[in-house]
Structures are given as structure tokens and as C-alpha cells.
N, C-alpha and C positions, 0 to 999 in steps of 0.2 A: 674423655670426660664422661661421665656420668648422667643420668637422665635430671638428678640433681646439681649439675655442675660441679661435680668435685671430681678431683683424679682417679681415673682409672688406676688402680698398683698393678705392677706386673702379676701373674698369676705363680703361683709357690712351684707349678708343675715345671713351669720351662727352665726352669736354674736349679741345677745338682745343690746338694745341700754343700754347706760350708765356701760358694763362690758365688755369692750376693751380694752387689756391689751398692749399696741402699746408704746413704745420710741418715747419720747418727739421729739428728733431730727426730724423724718420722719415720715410725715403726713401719715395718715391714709389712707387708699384707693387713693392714688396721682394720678394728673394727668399725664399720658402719663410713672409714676414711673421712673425719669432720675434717675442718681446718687446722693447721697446724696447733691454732692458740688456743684451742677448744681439749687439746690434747696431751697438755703437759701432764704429767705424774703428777707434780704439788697442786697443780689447782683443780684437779680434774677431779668432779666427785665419785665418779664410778671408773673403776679398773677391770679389766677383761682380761682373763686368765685362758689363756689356750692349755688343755690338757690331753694332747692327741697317744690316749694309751687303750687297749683293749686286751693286755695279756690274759685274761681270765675269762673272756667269753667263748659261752660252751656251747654253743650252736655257728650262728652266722660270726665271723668277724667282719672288722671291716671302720668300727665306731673311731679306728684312731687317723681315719681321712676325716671325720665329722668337725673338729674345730675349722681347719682351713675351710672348709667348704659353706661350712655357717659366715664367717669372717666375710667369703669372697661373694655371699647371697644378698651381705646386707650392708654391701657397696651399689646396690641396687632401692635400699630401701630410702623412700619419702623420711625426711628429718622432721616432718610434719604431725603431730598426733591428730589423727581425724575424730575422734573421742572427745581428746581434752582442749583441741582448739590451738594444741602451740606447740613448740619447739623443744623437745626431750632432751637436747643433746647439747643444749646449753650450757650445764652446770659442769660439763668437761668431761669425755670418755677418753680415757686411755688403755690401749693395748699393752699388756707387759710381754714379754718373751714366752716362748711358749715353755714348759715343766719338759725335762730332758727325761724321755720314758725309754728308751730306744736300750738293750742288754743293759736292764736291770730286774731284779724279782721285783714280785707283788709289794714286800713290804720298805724295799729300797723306793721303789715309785710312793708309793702310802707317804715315806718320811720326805719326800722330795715335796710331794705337791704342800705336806705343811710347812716346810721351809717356806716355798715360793708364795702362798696364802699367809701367813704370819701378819709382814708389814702392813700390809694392807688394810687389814682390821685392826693393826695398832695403832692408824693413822686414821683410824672411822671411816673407812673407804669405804664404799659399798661393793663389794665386791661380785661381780658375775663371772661363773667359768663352763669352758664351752670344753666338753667331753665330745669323746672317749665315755666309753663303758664306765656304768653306775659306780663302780667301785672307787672311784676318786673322791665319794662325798664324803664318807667318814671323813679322814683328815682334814678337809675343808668344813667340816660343822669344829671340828677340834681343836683348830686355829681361830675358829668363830667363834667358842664356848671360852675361851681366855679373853676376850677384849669385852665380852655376854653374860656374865655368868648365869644368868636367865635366861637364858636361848630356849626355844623351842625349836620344830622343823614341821613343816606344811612338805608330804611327802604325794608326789602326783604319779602314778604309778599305776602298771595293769599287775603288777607282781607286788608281793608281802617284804619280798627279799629278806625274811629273819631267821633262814638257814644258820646256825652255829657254825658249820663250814661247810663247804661244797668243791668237789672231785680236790680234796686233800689237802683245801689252804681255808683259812680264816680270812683272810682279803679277798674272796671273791664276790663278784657282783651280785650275785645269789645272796648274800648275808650283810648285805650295806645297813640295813636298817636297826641289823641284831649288835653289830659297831656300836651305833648310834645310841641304842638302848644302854650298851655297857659301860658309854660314856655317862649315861645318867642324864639326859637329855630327850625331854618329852616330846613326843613325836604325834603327830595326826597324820594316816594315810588317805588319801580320797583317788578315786577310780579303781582299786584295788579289787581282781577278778582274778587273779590266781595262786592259788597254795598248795601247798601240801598236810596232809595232817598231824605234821608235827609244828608245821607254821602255826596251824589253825589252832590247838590246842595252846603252845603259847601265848596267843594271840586272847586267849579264854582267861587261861591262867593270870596275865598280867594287865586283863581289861584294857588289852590295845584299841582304840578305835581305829577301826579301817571303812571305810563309805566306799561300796560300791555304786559304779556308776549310775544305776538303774536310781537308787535313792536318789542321787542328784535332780535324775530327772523330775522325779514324783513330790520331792521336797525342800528344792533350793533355796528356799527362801528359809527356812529350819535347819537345811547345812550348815549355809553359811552361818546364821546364830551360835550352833553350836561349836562350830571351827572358830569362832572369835571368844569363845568361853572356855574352849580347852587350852589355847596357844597363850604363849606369855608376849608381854610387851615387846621382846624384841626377834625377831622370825628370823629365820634360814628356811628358804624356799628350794627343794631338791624336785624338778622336772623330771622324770623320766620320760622320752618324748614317745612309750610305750602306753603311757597311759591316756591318749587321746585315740579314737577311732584309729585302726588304721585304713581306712577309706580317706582321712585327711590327713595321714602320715605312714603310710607304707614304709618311710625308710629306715627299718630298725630291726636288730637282730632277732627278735623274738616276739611279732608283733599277734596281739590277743584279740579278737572282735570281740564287738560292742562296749569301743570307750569312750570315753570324755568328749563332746564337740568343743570345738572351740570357744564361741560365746558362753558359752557356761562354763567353761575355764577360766575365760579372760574375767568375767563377773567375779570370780571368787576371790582372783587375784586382785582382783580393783578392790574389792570388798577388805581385804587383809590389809592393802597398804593405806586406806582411809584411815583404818581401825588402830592399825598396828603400825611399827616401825621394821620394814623388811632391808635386813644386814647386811645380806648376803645370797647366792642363791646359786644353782648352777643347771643345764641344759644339758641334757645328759642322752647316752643311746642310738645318735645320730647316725646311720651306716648310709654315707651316700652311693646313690645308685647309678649305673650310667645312663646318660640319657634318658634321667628322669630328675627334678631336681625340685619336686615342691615338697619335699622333707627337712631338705634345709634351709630352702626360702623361708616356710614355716617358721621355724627355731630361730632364723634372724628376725623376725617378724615379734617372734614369743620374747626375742630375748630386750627388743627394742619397747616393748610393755613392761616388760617389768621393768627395765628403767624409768617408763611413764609412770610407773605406778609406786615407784619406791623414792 
């Protein structure tokens, strides 16, 4: 049992894939593990999308242990919002099956994760998905932008990511955002601290707004203004979990000092889901480390807010 009383689930490590002996009823490894009846698919209002894939990252790997590791952190976590006073997990979370990334390309996973995000938002699900490497978000805003047509994206981020392509593909995590754009799909970036200068001249040319974090600091209370002026009624939230310090998130492949803290994350996000109606969203970047594990405590932490908050 749990510090909360709920079932410990076996851990994903100790059982070979494909000889998991688990009742149909309740998902395997669940997120956050509620009650069974907390956790149906039809009544649940939020669905959790495991996306354990990183073929495109070009430094550290490692983001495609990140879903299980987030899942099994926030079997740990208080059902209790200390903020809001109550109980998040009420209106129903359910785990779906995780996206089958394992010998396929870039653009087969791309078409996989929109099959598996489609329903979802057909059904007004709110849907949260725990990455693996940035590049899973286009398709998930894509599936998002048909049940949306208004969609906007709140991009949290220490990278531009609107590379055109990068080392030889167009799906790579380097170019998530330039996807995003050619979907037609207005985007705000915040904590955004690194480019290149062809990012950066785009970024000119198409009057991208990108908020580095330093602004945050100096003018949060006119951030936030402005991110509820740029974005449209209905949000998709994309985490890079790069763009917080990594003093409070060491575990990620490409990690940038002097990002985002937390409470001024968590504010902005409380601040969008007031304001706004957030769809959808996904936690991304996650490369767990050994014998260190407040990266993904983190992200189960982050991911159980924005359920608070949407």
C-alpha cells in the first residue's frame, strides 16, 4: 500500500514485456493508481497517454524510460491539492496503453501517437501525455486542433525548437514548434533561452513571441496579461520539463541554466486555466537517472497540477 492507501502495482522492471499477468479492469502501472471507479475510460475526465519514445534525440538519450518513471513517482503522490483545498482526482483519471514506439521511424511513431490521441479529444477528454522526447507534441496538438479549431499552445521550454529539420528528418525534437507553426496553430513560448540564428531570425520574421525567463522574473504579473491576450479560448499546454531550472530538474537530455522555478510556473499555469479552457497538454523530456529521482517526482507532481488546474 501506498502512503495514501492505495495499491502499490508491480513495478514495469520486474516482468519481461509481453508476460504480465494484470486484470483487464485496471491498467497496468496506473497513473497516480486512484480507485478502480475513479478510473474508467467513459467516466474519467482525464486520460493519460504514456509515450515512451526518444528516437531523435541528439545528445543524452534515455526520455523513453520517462512515462513509466513519472506513472510509478505519482503512485506516491498526496490525492489532496494543498492550493485548491480538495481532491483532483475525482472527476476520473484513466491510463490508456502506452503508444507502441519500439522499430518504427520518426514519422510511423508521429502517425501512431495521432491514432492513439484522436478518441480522446473526440470524446472532450482532457487529455495529458507523459513523453519521451519533444517530438511527440506536433501530432498530439494535431489530434487536438480537429476536435479545436481554435487551439492555441502555451510552449514551456529552455529551447525555440523551430528548426525546419534537424540531423536529416523533419520530426525531430529540435523542430516541434516549426510542426506546430505549419499546422497553423498559434503558439506562445515562455522560458525560452536557446537558439540559433536562423531560429532567432524566424522568430523576427513571424513575430513569434518567445519570454525568456529573466522577464518572468522581472514582470509576471504583465507575462501573465500578455499570455492570456495572445492565446485563444481553448489551450494545449506542451512542458518541456527543460524549461524549468535545472537545479529543480536535472533529469533531461539537454538541460540549460537559469530556468523557470517552479511557483512561477505553477502561477502561470493556475493563471491559463482560470482564464482559459486547457484541452490537453503533455510533459515531455523526462530522462530518469539512477539513483536520483526528483525529476520525475517533479513531472508527476507537474502533471497532477495541471489536472488541478484544468
Amino acid at each position: 500500500m501506498t502512503a495514501n492507501g492505495r495499491r502499490l502495482l508491480p513495478q514495469p522492471s520486474l516482468y519481461p514485456k509481453g508476460n504480465i499477468d494484470m486484470p483487464d479492469a485496471w491498467p497496468f502501472n496506473a497513473f497516480l493508481d486512484v480507485p478502480e471507479a475513479l478510473a474508467q475510460p467513459g467516466s474519467s475526465k482525464f486520460h493519460i497517454l504514456p509515450v515512451p519514445y526518444d528516437g531523435t534525440a541528439s545528445y543524452k538519450k534515455g526520455t523513453r524510460f520517462g512515462p513509466d518513471a513519472i506513472i510509478e513517482a505519482s503512485q506516491q503522490i498526496e490525492l489532496f491539492d494543498e492550493q485548491e483545498h480538495r481532491e483532483y482526482h475525482l472527476p476520473g483519471v484513466h491510463t490508456l496503453p502506452a503508444v507502441a514506439c519500439e522499430d518504427k521511424t520518426a514519422e510511423q511513431v508521429d502517425n501512431a501517437i495521432f491514432a492513439a490521441a484522436t478518441p480522446a479529444f473526440c470524446q472532450k477528454k482532457i487529455l495529458l501525455s507523459l513523453g519521451g522526447e519533444h517530438s511527440i507534441t506536433p501530432p498530439l496538438v494535431r489530434a487536438a486542433k480537429e476536435s479545436y479549431p481554435d487551439l492555441s499552445v502555451l510552449q514551456f521550454d529552455a529551447h525555440a525548437d523551430l528548426r525546419d529539420s534537424y540531423d536529416g528528418t523533419q520530426y525531430s525534437h529540435a523542430c516541434v514548434m516549426r510542426r506546430i507553426f505549419d499546422l497553423e496553430v498559434p503558439f506562445v513560448g515562455i522560458g525560452i533561452r536557446s537558439f540559433c540564428k536562423e531560429q532567432f531570425e524566424f522568430m523576427k520574421a513571424h513575430q513569434i513571441v518567445s519570454v525568456p525567463p529573466q522577464a518572468v522574473v522581472e514582470n509576471q504579473g504583465k507575462i501573465e496579461s500578455m499570455l492570456l491576450n495572445q492565446l485563444s479560448d481553448h489551450v494545449y499546454v506542451t512542458f518541456d520539463i527543460d524549461g524549468l531550472d535545472p537545479s529543480i530538474a536535472p533529469g533531461t537530455g539537454t538541460p540549460e541554466p537559469g530556468g523557470l522555478d517552479w511557483h512561477r510556473s505553477l502561477h502561470i499555469l493556475q493563471a491559463i486555466g482560470e482564464r482559459k479552457t486547457i484541452v490537453g497538454s503533455d510533459i515531455v523530456e523526462v530522462m530518469p537517472t539512477p539513483s536520483q529521482h526528483t525529476t520525475e517526482f517533479l513531472a508527476a507532481r507537474l502533471a497532477c497540477k495541471i489536472i488541478t488546474y484544468s
